[in-house]
C-alpha positions as CSV (number, residue, x, y, z in Angstrom):
1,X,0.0,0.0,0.0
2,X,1.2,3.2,-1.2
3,X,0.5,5.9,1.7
4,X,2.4,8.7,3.7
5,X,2.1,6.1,6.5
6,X,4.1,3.3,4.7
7,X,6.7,6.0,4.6
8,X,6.5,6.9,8.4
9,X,6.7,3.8,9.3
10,X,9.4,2.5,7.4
11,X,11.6,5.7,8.8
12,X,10.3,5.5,12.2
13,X,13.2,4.3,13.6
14,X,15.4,7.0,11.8
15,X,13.1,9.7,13.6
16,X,13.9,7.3,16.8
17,X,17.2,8.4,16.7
18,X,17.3,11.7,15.8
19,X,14.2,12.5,18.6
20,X,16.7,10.8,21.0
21,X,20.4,11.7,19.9
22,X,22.7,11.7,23.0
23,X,24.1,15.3,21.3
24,X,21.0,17.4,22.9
25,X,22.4,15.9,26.5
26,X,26.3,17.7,25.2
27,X,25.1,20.9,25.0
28,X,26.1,21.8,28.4
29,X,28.2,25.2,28.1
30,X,28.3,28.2,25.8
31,X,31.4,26.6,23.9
32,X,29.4,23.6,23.4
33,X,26.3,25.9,22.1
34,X,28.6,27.9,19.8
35,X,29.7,24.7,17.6
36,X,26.1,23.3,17.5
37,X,25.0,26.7,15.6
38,X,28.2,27.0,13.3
39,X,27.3,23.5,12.1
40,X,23.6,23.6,12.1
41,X,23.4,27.2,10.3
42,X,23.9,25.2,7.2
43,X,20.5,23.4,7.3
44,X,19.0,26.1,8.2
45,X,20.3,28.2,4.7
46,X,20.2,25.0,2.4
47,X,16.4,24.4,3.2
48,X,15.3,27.5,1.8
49,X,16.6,25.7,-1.7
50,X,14.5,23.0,-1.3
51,X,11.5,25.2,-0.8
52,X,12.5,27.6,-3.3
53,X,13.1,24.3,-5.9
54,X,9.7,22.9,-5.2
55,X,8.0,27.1,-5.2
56,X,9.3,26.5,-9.1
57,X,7.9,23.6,-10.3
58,X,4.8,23.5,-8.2
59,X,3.6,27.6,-8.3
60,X,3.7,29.8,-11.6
61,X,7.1,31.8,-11.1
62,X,7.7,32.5,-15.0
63,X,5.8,35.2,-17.0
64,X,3.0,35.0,-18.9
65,X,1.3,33.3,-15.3
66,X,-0.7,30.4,-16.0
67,X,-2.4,28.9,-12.4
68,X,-0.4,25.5,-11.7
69,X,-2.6,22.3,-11.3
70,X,-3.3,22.3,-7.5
71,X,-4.4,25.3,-5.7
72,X,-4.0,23.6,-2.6
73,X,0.1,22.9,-3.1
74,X,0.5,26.2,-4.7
75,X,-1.1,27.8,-1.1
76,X,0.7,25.3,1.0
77,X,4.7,26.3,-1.0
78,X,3.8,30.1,-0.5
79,X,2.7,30.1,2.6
80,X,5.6,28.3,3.7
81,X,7.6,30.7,1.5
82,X,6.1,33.9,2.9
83,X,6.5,32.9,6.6
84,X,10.4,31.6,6.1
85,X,11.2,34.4,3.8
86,X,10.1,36.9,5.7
87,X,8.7,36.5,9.0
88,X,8.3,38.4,12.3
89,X,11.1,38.6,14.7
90,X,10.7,39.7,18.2
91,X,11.3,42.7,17.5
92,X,8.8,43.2,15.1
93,X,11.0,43.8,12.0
94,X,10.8,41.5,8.9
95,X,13.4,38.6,8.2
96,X,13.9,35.5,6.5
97,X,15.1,32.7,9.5
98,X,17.3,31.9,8.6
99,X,18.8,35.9,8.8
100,X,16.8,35.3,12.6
101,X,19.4,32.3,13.0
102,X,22.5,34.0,12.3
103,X,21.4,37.6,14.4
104,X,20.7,34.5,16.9
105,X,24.1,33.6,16.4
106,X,25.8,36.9,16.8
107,X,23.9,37.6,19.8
108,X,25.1,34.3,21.4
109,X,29.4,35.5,20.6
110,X,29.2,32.3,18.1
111,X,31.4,33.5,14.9
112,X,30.2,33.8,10.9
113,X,32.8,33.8,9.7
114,X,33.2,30.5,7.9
115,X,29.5,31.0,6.8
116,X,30.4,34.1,5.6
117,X,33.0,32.7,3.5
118,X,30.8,30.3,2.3
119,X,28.4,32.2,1.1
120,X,30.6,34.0,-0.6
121,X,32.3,31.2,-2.6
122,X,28.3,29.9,-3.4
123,X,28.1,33.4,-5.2
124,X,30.9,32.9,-7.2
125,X,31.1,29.3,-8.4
126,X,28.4,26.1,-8.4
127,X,27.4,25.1,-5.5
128,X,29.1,22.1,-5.9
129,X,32.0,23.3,-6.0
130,X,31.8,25.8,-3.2
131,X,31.1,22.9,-1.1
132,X,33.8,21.1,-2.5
133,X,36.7,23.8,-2.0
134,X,35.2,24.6,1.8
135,X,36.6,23.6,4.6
136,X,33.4,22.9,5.9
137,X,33.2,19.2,8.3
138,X,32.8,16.1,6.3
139,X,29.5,15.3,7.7
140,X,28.1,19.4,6.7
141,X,29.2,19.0,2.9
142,X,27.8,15.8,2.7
143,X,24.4,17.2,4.2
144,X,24.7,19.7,1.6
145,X,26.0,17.2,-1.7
146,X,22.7,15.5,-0.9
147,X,20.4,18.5,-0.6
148,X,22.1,19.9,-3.8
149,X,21.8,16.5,-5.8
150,X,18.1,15.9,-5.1
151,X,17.0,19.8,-6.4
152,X,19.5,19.4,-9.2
153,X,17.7,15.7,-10.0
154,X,14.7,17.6,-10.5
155,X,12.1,15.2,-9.4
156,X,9.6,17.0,-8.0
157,X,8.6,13.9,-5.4
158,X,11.7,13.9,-4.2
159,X,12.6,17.3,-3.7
160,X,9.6,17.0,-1.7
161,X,10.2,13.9,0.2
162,X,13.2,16.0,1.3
163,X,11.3,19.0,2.3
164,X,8.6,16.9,4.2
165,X,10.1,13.8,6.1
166,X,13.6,15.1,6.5
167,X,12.4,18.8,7.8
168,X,8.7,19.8,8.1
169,X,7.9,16.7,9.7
170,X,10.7,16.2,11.5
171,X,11.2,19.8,13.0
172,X,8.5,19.7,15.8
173,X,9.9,16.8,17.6
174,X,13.5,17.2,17.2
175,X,13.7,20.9,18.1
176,X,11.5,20.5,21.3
177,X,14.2,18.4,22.6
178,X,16.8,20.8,21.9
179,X,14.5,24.0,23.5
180,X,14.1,21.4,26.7
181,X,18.3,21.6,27.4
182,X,18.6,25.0,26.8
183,X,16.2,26.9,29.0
184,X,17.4,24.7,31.8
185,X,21.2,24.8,31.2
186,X,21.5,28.2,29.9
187,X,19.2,30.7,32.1
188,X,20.9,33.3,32.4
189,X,22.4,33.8,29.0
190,X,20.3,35.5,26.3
191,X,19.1,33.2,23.9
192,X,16.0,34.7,23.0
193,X,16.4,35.2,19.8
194,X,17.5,31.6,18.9
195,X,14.7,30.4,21.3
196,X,11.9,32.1,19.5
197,X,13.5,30.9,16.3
198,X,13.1,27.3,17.3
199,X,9.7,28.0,19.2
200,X,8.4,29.4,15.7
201,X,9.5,26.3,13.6
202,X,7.8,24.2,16.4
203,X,4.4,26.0,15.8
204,X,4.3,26.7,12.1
205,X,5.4,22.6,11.2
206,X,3.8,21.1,13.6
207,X,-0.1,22.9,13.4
208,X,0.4,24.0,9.9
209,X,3.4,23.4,7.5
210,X,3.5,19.9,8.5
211,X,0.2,18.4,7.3
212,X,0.0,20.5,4.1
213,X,3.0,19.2,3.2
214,X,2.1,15.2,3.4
215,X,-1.3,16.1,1.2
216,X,1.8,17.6,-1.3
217,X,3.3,14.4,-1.1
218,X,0.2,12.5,-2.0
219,X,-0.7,14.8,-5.1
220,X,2.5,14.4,-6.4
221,X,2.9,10.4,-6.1
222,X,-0.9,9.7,-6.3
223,X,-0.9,5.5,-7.0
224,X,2.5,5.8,-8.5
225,X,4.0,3.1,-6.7
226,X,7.4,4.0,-8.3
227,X,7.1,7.3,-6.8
228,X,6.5,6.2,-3.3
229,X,9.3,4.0,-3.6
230,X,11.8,7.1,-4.0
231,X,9.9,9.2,-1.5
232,X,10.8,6.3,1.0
233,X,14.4,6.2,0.0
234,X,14.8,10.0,-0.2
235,X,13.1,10.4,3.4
236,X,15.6,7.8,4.5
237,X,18.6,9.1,2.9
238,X,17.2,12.7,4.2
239,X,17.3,11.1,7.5
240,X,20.8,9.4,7.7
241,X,22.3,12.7,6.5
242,X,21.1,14.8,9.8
243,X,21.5,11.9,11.8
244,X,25.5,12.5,10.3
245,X,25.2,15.6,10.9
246,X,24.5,15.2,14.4
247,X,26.9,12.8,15.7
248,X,29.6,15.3,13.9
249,X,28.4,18.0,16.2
250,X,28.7,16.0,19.5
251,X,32.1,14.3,18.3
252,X,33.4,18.1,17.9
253,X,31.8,19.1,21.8
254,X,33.5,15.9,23.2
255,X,36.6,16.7,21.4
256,X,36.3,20.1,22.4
257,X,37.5,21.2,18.9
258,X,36.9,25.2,18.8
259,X,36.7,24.5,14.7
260,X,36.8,22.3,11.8
């Protein structure tokens, strides 16, 4: 049976792991904080790709406009687009989040630089290469090699299974563990700003972006059982790259490398 939960379950204990990685118990000092955000800034910036990817093939962006085939999926992509583009900060002032990550960032004394660089490079060359001539950790260019390679693939089920089972769905779950350590272990240091980032992710995915996105997933594979094979395989492959990811991070804090 072809269904969103044949996928679930067949990556439930991927989610497992992820919803209980021993990094959020590492996180236990400033230091510690700093390297989780200089890693995971990258997946906050690469996402906006995948939406932006899946904006272009499933909304009109090209001139003359014609209305694309499901005004359901065109409302869910610019919704989503809208809100991570340019949301509300606490300050009231418009920004995309992942701009509200790295002000979080630069509040918290946790350096740019690298992603600076980076972004810099992206600008200049294929993103490809950019990742290739980084020094960004193993386990961050691989994360983004994958995202890359499924937008540049161009299947429009995949890009989604992506987008849906390795961050919408995933989001609410994962990141309430991570808010649970930090307001205990860090109450006296300003972390508003990242807090509210996190808290916002936690209530757009899990009452809003969230569902919309697995009725995208359904009107792109329909009975295509082809298609729900890939979504399956993409969601896993989604899955083992942050699950990477991760471990990198808390190899870095037990190692107490300041950088990679």
């Amino acid at each position: 049976m072809n269904s969103i939960k044949t996928v679930n379950q067949a990556i439930q204990p991927l989610k497992n792991q992820l919803i209980n990685h021993s990094l959020y118990q590492k996180i236990t000092t400033i230091k510690d904080l700093q390297l989780f955000m200089q890693t995971h800034v990258y997946a906050v910036w690469d996402f906006m790709s995948l939406l932006k990817a899946l904006q272009m093939q499933l909304t009109c962006t090209t001139t003359p406009w014609f209305a694309s085939p499901n005004a359901e999926v065109r409302y869910l992509i610019n919704e989503i687009v809208l809100a991570e583009e340019s949301d509300i900060t606490l300050t009231g002032k418009r920004l995309s989040h992942f701009e509200m990550y790295v002000e979080a960032m630069v509040k918290s004394g946790t350096s740019t630089e690298q992603l600076n660089l980076f972004l810099n490079k992206v600008q200049q060359t294929t993103i490809f290469n950019a990742i290739e001539k980084s020094e960004l950790h193993p386990a961050v260019k691989e994360f983004l090699n994958f995202t890359f390679k499924v937008i540049e693939n161009g299947k429009a089920h995949e890009i989604a299974a992506a987008f849906t089972f390795g961050r919408e769905d995933l989001i609410p779950n994962m990141f309430t563990e991570i808010l649970k350590n930090f307001k205990v272990r860090f109450p006296e240091t300003d972390l508003t700003d990242l807090i509210y980032y996190f808290e916002r992710h936690i209530e757009l995915d899990a009452d809003e972006h969230g569902p919309m996105a697995f009725e995208m997933i359904e009107f792109l594979c329909e009975n295509n059982a082809d298609k729900w094979l890939d979504v399956t395989e993409i969601a896993k492959k989604a899955l083992e790259k942050r699950i990477a990811l991760w471990n990198a991070i808390e190899e870095l804090i037990t190692s107490k490398t300041t950088s990679y």
